[in-house]
C-alpha positions as CSV (number, residue, x, y, z in Angstrom):
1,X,0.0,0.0,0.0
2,X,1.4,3.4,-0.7
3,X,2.0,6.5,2.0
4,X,-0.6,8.7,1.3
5,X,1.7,11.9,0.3
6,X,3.1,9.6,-2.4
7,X,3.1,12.0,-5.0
8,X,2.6,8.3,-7.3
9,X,-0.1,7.2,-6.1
10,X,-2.9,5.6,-8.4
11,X,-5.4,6.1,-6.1
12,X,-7.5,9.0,-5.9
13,X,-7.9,10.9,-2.2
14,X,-11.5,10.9,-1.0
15,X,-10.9,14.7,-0.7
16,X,-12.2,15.4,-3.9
17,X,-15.5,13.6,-2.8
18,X,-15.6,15.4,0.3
19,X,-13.8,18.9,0.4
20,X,-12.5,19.6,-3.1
21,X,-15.4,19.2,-5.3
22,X,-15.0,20.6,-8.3
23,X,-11.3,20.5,-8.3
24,X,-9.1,18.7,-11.2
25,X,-7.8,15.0,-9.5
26,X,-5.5,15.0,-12.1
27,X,-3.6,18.5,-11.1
28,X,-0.7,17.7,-9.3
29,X,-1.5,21.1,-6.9
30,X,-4.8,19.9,-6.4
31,X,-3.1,16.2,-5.0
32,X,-0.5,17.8,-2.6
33,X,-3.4,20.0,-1.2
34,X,-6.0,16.5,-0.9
35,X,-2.5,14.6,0.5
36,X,-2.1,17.6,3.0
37,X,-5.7,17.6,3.8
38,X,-5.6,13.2,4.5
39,X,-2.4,14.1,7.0
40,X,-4.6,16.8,9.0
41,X,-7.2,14.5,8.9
42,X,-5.4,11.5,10.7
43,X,-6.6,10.2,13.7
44,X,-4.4,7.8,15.6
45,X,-3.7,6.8,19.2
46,X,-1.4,9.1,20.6
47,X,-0.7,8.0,24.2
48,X,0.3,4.4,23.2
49,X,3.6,3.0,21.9
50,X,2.1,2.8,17.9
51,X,0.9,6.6,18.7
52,X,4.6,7.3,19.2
53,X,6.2,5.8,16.7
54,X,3.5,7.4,14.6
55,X,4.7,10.5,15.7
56,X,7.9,10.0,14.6
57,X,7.3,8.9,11.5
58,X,5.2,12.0,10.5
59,X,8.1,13.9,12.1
60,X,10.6,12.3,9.7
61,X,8.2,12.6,6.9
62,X,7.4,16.6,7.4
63,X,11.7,17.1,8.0
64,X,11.8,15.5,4.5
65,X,9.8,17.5,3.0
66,X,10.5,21.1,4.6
67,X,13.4,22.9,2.6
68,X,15.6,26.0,3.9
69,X,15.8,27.0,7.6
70,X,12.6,24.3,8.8
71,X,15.1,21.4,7.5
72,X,17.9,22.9,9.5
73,X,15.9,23.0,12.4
74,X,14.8,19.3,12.4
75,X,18.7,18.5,11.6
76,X,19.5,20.0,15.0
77,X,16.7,18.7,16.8
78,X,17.7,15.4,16.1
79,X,21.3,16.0,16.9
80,X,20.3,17.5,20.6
81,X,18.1,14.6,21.0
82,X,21.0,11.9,20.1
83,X,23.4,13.9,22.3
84,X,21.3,14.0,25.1
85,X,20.2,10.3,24.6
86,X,24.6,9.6,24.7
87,X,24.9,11.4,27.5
88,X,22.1,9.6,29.3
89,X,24.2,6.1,28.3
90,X,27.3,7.4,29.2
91,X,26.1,8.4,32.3
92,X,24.6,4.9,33.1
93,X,27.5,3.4,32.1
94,X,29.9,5.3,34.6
95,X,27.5,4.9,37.3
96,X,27.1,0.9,36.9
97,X,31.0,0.4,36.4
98,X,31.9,3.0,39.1
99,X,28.9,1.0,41.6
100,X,30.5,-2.5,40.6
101,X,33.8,-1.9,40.5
């Protein structure tokens, strides 16, 4: 099954049923807005394991698609999330040999 912002995809978005009537399914415009519209729409469990994962994923997908100065940002808040997540290891692991040893 294909992500729904694949800009590919065969199928057409129930948006034009519902919200876009009248607008051309075949303009590729007209399929970023319907593919934008489907993300907002989402509904998911949020306070569950899946629901966080989710939440990354449509993080990652929204960093890939975001150009200029909202790309950097992403970039470096992934970089002070993996360097606070190292130092939370290294941390542990000074603690544990410094306890054991």
């Amino acid at each position: 099954m294909r992500e729904l912002h694949d800009p590919k995809r065969t199928t057409r978005s129930r948006q034009f049923d519902d919200e876009l009537i009248g607008l051309d399914p075949d303009d590729p415009e007209a399929q970023a807005f319907a593919a934008h519209l489907d993300r907002m729409q989402q509904h998911g469990p949020a306070y569950t394991v899946e629901g966080y994962i989710a939440g990354v994923s449509n993080f990652a997908d929204s960093a890939n698609r975001a150009e200029g100065g909202r790309r950097w940002a992403a970039v470096v808040v992934v970089m002070l999330l993996l360097a606070v997540a190292a130092y939370i290891v290294w941390e542990a692991l000074v603690f544990v040999l410094v306890t054991w040893l």
